[in-house]
C-alpha positions in Angstrom: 136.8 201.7 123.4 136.9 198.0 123.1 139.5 195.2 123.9 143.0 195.4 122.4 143.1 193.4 119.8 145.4 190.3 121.2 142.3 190.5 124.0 139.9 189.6 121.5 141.8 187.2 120.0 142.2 185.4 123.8 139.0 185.7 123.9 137.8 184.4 120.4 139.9 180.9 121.2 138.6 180.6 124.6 135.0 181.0 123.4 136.2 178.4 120.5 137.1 176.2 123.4 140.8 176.6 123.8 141.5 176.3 127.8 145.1 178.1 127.2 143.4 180.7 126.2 140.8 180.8 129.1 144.0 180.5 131.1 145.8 183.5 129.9 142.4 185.8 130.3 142.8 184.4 133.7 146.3 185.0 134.8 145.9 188.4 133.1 143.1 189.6 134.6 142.8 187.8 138.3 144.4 190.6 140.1 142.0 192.9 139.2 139.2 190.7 140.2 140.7 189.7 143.3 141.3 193.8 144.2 138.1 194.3 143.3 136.5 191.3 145.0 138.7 191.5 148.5 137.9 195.8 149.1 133.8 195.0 148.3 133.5 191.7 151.0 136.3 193.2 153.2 138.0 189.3 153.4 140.6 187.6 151.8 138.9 183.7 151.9 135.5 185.2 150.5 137.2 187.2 147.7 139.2 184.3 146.8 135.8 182.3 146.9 134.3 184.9 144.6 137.2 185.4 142.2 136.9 181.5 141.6 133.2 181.8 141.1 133.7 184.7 138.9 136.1 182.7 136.7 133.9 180.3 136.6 130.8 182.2 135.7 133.1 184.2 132.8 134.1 180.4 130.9 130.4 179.2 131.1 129.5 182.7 129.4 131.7 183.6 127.2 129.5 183.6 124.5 127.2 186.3 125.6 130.5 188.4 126.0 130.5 191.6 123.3 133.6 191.8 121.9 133.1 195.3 120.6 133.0 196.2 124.8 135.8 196.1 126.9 136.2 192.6 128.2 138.1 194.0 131.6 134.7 196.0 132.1 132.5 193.2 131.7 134.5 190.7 133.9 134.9 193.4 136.4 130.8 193.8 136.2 130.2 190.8 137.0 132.8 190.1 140.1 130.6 193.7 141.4 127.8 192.1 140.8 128.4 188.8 142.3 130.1 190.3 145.4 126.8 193.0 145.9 124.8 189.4 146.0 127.4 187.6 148.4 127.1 190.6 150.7 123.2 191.0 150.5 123.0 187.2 150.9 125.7 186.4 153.4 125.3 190.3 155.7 128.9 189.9 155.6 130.3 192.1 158.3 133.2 194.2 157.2 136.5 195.1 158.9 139.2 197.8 159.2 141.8 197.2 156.9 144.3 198.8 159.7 143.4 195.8 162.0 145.5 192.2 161.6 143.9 189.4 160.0 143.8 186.2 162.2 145.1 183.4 160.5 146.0 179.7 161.7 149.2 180.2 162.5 148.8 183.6 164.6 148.1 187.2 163.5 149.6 188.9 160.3 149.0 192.4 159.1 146.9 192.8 155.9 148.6 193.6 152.7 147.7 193.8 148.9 148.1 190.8 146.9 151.3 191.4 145.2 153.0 193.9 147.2 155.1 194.9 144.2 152.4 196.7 142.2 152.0 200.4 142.1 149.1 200.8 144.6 147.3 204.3 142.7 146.3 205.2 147.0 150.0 204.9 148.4 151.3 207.8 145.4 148.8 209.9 146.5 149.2 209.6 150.0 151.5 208.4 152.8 151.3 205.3 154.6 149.5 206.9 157.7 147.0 208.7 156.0 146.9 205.6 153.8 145.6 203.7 156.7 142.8 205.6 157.8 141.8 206.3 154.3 141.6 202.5 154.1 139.8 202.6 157.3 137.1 205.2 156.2 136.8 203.1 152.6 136.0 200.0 154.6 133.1 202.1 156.7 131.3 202.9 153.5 128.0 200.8 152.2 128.7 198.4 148.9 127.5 200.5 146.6 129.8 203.7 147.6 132.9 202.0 148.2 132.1 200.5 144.9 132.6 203.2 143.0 135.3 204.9 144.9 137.6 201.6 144.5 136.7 201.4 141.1 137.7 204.8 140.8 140.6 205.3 142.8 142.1 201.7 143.2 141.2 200.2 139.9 141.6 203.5 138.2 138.7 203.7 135.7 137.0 206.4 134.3 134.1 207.3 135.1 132.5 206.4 131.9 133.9 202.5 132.4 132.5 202.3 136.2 129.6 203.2 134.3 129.9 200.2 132.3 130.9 198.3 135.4 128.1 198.7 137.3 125.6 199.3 134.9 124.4 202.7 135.7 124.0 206.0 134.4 127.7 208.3 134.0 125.2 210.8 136.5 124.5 208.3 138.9 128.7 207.4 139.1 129.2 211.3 139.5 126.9 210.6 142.4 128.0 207.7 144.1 131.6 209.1 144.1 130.9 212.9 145.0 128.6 210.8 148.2 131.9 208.3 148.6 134.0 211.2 149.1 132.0 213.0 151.0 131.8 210.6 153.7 135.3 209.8 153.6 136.0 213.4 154.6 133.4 213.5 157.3 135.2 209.9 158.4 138.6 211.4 158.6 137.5 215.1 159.8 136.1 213.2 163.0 138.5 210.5 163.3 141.3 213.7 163.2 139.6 215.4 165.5 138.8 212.3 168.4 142.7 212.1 167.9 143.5 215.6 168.7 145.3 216.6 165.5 
């Protein structure tokens, strides 16, 4: 399945040149790519960093996009990608998502971008097992928590994280059945240190 139609129109003026265009594929599209960006480097200035870049990177090419493909797929393929090389580059250390972030002006607690969104995680569970679900996320390598995000945050099919990341619909099937896994094993021990 490709782009809705009114996509590829966006998409057709912004490769014509027309920044309003650009602009509205931006506004429509940067949450996504900030999610994405902030659960892979595990920091709010570096996926802010990165979702720039990644902007940046879509308006110089555009014209290699296929408009017959999903363009959320291919814009979310390349923030993956870029992120994978900012973490292999930088051996940026991750963090719990339970601990505060330290800002300037003292300590705050971290919370999605716009608060107001349907988070798919908080329907399916509550805000304690939320946390150490986030916790156990945040413990996994790139490529795993990859594919689980994509998956359960971002909500694709498996078909599109496919698409995403460029690798075989087997190798997704993988990655999440290895994601989970090691959730499980996270939160069976981390359950079982806290005596539940």
């Amino acid at each position: 399945m490709g782009s809705s139609p009114e996509e590829r129109r966006l998409v057709a003026r912004a490769r014509a040149g027309e920044e309003g265009a650009f602009r509205s594929l931006l506004r429509r599209h940067q949450r996504d790519v900030f999610n994405l960006a902030f659960r892979i480097l595990r920091n709010r200035e570096d996926a802010e960093d990165a979702a720039q870049e990644v902007f940046l990177r879509i308006y110089r090419s555009l014209g290699q996009y296929d408009p017959e493909r999903p363009f959320r797929n291919w814009l979310l393929r390349i923030t993956h990608n870029l992120c994978i090389d900012l973490l292999r580059r930088r051996r940026i250390a991750t963090v719990s998502l339970g601990e505060p972030l330290r800002r300037d002006e003292g300590e705050i607690e971290w919370e999605l971008p716009d608060p107001s969104a349907a988070d798919p995680l908080e329907a399916l569970v509550g805000k304690e097992e939320k946390e150490l679900v986030e916790e156990a996320i945040a413990k996994l390598g790139p490529t795993l928590r990859s594919a689980i995000v994509l998956r359960h945050v971002q909500g694709l099919r498996y078909e599109e994280i496919a698409d995403v990341l460029g690798i075989p619909l087997g190798t997704v099937k993988v990655r999440l059945f290895r994601a989970r896994a090691a959730i499980a094993d996270l939160l069976a021990r981390r359950l079982e240190g806290d005596g539940r």
